[in-house]
C-alpha positions as CSV (number, residue, x, y, z in Angstrom):
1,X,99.0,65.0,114.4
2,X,102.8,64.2,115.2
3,X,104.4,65.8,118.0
4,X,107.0,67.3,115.1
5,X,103.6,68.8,113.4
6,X,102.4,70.4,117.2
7,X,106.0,71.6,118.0
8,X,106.3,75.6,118.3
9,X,108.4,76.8,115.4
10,X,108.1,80.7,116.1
11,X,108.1,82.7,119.5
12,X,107.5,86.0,120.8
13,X,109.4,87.1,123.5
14,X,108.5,90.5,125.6
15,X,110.9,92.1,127.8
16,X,108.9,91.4,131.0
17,X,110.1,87.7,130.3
18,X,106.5,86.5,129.0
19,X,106.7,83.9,126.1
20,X,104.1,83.7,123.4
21,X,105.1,80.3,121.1
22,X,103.2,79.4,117.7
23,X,104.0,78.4,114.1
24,X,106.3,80.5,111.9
25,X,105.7,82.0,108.5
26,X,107.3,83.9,106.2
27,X,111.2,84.9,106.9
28,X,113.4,82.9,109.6
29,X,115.2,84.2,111.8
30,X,115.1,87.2,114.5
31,X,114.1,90.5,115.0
32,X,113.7,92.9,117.6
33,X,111.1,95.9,117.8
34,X,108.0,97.7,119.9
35,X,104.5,95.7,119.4
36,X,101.5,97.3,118.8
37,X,98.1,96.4,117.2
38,X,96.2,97.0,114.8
39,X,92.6,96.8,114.8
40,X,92.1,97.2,111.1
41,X,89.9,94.3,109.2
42,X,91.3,94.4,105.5
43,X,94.6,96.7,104.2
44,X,97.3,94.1,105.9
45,X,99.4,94.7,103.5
46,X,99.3,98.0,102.9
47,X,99.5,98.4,107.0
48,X,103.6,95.9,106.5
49,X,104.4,98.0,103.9
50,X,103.3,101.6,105.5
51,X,106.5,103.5,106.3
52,X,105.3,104.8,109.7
53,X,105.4,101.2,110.9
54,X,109.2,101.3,110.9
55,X,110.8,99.5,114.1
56,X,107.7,98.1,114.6
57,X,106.1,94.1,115.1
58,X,102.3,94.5,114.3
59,X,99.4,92.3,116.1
60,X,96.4,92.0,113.9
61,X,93.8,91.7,115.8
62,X,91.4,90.4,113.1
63,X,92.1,86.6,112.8
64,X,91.7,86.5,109.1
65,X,95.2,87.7,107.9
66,X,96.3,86.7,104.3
67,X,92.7,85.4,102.7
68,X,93.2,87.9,100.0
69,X,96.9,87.4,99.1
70,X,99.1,90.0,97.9
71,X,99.6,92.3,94.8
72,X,102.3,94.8,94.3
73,X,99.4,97.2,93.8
74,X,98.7,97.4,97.0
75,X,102.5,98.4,98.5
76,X,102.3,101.5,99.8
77,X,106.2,101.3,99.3
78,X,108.7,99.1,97.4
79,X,109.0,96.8,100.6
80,X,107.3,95.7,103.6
81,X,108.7,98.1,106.8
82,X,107.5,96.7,109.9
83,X,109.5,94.7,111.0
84,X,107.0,91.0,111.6
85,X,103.7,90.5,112.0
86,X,101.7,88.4,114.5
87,X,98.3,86.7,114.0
88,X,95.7,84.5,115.8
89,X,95.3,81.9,112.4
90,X,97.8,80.5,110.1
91,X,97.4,82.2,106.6
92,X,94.8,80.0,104.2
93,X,95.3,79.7,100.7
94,X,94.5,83.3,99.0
95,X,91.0,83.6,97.5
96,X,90.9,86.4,95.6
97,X,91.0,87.3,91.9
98,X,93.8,90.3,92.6
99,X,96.1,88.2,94.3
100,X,99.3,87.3,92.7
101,X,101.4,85.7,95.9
102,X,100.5,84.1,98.9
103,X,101.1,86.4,101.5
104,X,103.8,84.0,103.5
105,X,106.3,83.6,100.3
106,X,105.8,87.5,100.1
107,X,107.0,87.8,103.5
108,X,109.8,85.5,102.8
109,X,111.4,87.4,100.0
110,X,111.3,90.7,101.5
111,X,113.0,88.9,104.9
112,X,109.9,89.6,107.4
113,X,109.3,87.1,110.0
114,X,105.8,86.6,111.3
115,X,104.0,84.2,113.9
116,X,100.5,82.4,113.4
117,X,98.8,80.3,116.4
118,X,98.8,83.4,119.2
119,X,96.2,84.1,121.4
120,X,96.2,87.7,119.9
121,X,93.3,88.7,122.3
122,X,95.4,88.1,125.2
123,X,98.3,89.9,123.6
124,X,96.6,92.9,122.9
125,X,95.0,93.0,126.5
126,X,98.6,93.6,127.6
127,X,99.5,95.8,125.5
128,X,96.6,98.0,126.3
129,X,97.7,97.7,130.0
130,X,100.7,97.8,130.0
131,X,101.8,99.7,126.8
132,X,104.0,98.9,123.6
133,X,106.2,96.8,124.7
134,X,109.8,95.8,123.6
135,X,110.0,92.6,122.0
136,X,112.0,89.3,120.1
137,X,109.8,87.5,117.5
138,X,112.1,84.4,116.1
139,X,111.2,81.8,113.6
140,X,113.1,78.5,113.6
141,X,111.8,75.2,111.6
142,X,113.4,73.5,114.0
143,X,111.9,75.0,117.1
144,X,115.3,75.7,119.1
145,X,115.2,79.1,121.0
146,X,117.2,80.5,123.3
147,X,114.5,81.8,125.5
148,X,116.9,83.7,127.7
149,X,118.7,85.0,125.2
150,X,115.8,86.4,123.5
151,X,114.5,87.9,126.9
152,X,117.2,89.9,126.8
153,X,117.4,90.9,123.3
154,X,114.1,92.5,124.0
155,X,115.0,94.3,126.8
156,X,117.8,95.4,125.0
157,X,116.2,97.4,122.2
158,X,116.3,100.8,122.8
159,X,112.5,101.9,122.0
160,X,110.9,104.5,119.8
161,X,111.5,107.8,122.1
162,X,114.2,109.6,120.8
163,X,114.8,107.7,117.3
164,X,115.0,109.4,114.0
165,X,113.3,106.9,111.3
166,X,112.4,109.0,109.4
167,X,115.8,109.3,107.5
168,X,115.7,105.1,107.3
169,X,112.4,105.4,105.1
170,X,112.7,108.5,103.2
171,X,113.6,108.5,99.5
172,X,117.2,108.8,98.5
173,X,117.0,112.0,95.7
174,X,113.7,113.6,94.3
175,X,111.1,112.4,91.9
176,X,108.0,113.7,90.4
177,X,105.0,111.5,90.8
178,X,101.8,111.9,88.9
179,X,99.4,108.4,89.4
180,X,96.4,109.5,90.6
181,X,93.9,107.2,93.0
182,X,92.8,103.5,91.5
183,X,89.7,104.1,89.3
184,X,87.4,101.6,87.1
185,X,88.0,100.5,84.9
186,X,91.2,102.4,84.3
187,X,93.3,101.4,87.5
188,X,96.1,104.0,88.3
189,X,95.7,106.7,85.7
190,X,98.1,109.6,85.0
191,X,97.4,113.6,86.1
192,X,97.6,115.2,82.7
193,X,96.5,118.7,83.8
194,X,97.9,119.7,86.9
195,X,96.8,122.8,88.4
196,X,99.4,123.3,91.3
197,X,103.0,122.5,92.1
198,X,103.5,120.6,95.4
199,X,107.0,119.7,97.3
200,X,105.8,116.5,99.3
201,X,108.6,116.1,101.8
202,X,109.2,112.7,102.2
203,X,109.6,111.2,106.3
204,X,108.0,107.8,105.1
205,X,105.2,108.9,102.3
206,X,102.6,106.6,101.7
207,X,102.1,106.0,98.3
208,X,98.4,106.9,98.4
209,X,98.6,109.8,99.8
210,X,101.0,110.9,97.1
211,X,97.9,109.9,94.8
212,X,95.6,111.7,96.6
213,X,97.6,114.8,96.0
214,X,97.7,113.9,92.2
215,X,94.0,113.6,91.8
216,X,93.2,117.3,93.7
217,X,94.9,118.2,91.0
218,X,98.8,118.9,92.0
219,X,101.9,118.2,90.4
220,X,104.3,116.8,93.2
221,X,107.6,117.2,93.6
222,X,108.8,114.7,96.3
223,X,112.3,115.8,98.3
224,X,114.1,113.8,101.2
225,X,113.2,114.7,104.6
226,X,116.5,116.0,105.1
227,X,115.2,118.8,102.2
228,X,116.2,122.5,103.8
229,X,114.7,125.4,103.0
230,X,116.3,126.5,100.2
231,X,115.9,123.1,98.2
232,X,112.1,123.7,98.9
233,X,112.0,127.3,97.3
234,X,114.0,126.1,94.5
235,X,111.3,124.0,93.0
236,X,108.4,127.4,93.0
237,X,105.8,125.6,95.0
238,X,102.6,126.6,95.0
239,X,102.0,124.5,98.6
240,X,103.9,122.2,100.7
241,X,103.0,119.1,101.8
242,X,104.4,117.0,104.9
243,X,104.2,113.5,104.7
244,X,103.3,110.4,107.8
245,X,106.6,108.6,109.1
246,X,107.9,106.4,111.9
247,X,109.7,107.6,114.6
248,X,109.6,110.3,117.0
249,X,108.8,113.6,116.0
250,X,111.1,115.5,118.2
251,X,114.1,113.4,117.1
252,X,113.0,113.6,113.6
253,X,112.1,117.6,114.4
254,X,115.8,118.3,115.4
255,X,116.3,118.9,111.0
256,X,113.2,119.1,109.8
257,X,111.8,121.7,111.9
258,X,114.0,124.5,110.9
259,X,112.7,123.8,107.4
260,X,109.4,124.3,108.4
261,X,109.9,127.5,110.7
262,X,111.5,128.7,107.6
263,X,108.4,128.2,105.4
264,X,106.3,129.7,108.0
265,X,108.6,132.7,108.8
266,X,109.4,134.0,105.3
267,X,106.5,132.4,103.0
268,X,102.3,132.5,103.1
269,X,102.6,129.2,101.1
270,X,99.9,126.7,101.9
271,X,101.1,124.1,104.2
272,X,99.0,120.8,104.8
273,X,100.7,117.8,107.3
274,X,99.3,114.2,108.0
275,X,101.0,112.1,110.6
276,X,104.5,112.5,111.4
277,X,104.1,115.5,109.0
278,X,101.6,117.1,111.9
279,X,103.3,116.5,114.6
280,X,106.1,118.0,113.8
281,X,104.6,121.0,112.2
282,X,103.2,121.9,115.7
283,X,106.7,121.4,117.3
284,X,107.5,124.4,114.6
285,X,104.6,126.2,115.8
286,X,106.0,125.9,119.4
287,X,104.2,123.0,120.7
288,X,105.2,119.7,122.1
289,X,104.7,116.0,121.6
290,X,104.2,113.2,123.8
291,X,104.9,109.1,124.0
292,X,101.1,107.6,124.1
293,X,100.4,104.8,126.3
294,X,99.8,102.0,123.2
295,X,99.1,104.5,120.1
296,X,96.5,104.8,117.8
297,X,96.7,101.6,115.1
298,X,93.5,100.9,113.1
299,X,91.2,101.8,110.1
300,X,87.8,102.4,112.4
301,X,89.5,105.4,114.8
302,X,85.9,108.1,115.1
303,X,87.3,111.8,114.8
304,X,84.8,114.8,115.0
305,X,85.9,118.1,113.5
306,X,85.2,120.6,116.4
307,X,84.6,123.0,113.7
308,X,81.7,121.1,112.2
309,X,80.7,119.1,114.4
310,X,81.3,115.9,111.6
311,X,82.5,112.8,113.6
312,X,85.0,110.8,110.6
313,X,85.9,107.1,111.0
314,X,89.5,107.3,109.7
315,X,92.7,104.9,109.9
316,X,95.4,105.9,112.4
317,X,98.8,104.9,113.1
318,X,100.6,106.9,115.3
319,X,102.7,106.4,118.7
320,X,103.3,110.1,120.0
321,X,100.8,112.5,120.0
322,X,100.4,116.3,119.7
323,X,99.9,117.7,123.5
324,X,96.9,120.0,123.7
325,X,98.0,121.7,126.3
326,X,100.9,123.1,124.2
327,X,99.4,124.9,121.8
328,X,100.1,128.5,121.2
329,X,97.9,131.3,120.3
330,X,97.0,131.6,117.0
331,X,97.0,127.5,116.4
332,X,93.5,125.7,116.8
333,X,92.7,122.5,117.4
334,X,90.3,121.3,114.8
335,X,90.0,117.6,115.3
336,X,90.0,115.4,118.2
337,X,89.7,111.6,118.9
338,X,86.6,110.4,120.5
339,X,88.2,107.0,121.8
340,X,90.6,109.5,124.5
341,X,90.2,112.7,123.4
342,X,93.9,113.0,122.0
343,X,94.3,115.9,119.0
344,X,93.8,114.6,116.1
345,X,94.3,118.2,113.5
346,X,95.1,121.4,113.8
347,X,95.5,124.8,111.8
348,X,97.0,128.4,112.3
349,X,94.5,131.7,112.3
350,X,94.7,133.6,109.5
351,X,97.0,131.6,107.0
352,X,96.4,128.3,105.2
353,X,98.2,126.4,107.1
354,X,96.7,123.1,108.4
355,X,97.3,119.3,109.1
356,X,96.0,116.1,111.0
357,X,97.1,113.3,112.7
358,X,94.9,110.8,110.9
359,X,95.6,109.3,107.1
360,X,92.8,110.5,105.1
361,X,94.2,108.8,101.9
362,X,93.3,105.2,103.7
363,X,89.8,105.3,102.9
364,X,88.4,103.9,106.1
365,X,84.9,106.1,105.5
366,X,86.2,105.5,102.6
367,X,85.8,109.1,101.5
368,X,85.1,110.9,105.0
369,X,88.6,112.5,105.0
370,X,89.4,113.6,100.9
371,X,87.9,116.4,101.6
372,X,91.2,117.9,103.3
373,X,93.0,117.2,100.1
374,X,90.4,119.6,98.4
375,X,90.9,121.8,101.1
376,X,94.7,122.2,100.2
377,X,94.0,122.7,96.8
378,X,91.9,125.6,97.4
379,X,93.8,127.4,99.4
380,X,96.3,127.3,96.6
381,X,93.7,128.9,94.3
382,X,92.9,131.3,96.5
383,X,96.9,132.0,97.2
């Protein structure tokens, strides 16, 4: 092999001045985010195009990343969101009788730079220890970086805490959505006999989660994140559903929170929240969130139900965390993490009002967690 062939064509700089070179895919060019990993063995791209990713680089820890291709069935939104990608083996060829792109000229047109060739094993050992870290991830042909320059860009991104991304992600107006889950032989089919109306507010919805609601039955209504109270009642719901995003809660709390004190001030409505969408309805409970050391980022995360003593495998991707210790009377914690004990769900006495910090629509079990998507649909019968 030449010494043009060998020469590094991507790197990844961290802000502690470390330097991990390999061979660039996808976009060129340079981009600046937190790094985290993902322990997940299939889903890749539906983990690039997850919303909650936003301002993030992604470490796949399973070598095998883009065997299967891509197909815009898949997207859990209209474009990848994370910001790059970084993997231990160059993409193959696609086997796989779904796929309609490879996954690097996906990348490419959507403008996402990614990096093959990295000791990923190594990478995710620091991240473990030392957290998420700031980083630069650049793609050049030619191999000419500006190390220092680089070194500093990461240093110079500002982080997660305290960022609103929510309002990057979210949709711009409203729109109804009725495909329910993938099905054989039919694929995507249509709810035709909805039972319930649901406003979905939107902080970085995955599409699958929208389907999930379809299929218990509901006819969603999805609104902005920046949706108030008002715009909420106008639509007659018979529930309310909070949706997963990126960011941090508290920043993205600082608007929608009021909405939700609302709801739970002046309405019995149903409320169910995943992600982003629990967090922040236990900062309108009263509660608090916190940074976690490296988040929760995979598709084999065990959760056990404390009130059934059911342990779940489920898919997580989340950076802050609801504190425990917050809690206020009244609000239960009804699912915990066994890898550190973090919450992982929680719901208010008396009123059906519930939500968890894991993504049941991902289908890690694959159907250990639809059940919560039932449970919201009865407690609109029953309201």
């Amino acid at each position: 092999m030449s010494a043009a062939q060998t020469k590094p064509t991507a790197c990844l700089a961290l802000a502690d001045g470390t330097i991990f070179y390999g061979h660039g895919f996808g976009a060129t060019g340079q981009t600046t985010a937190e790094l985290c990993f993902n322990t997940a063995m299939t889903g890749y791209q539906e983990i690039m195009t997850d919303p909650s990713y936003a301002g993030q680089i992604v470490t796949f820890t399973f070598p095998h990343i883009g065997n299967t291709g891509v197909t815009p069935e898949d997207d859990e939104t209209g474009d990848p969101v994370a910001a790059g990608m970084v993997v231990k083996w160059m993409p193959t060829q696609s086997s796989n009788w779904r796929a309609a792109q490879e996954l690097s000229d996906w990348l490419r047109a959507r403008g996402r730079i990614a990096i093959g060739g990295v000791d990923t094993r190594r990478l995710t050992r620091a991240i473990r220890q030392q957290g998420a870290p700031h980083v630069a991830l650049a793609h050049d042909p030619e191999g000419n970086f500006d190390l220092e320059a680089l070194v500093a860009a990461a240093r110079g991104f500002s982080g997660l805490e305290g960022l609103d991304l929510a309002k990057d992600v979210t949709c711009a107006q409203s729109y109804q959505w009725n495909e329910m889950r993938w099905a054989w032989p039919e694929g995507y089919a249509p709810q035709t006999a909805p039972k319930h109306k649901v406003v979905a507010v939107d902080y970085g919805a995955k599409r699958n989660i929208l389907r999930c609601l379809a299929s218990a039955g509901c006819d969603v209504t999805v609104l902005p994140a920046s949706a108030t109270y008002d715009d909420v009642m106008a639509h007659n719901p018979d529930g309310v559903f909070l949706s997963n995003g990126p960011g941090d809660p508290a920043a993205t709390g600082a608007y929608a929170v009021p909405m939700i004190r609302d709801l739970l001030d002046k309405t019995q409505l149903p409320i169910f929240g995943i992600c982003l969408g629990h967090q922040m309805l236990a900062l309108a409970l009263g509660a608090k969130t916190i940074k976690m050391n490296h988040g929760h980022h995979g598709a084999n995360h065990p959760v056990k139900d404390k009130e059934t003593g059911k342990v779940e495998i489920t898919s997580m991707n989340h950076g802050f965390a609801v504190d425990t210790q917050t809690l206020p009377e009244g609000v239960t914690e009804t699912h915990v993490s066994l890898f550190d004990g973090s919450n992982c769900g929680i719901r208010v006495a008396d009123r059906p009002v519930f939500s968890v910090q894991h993504h049941p629509e991902a289908s890690p079990g694959p159907q250990d967690s639809f059940y919560l998507f039932e449970r919201f649909a009865k407690s609109m019968d029953a309201a």
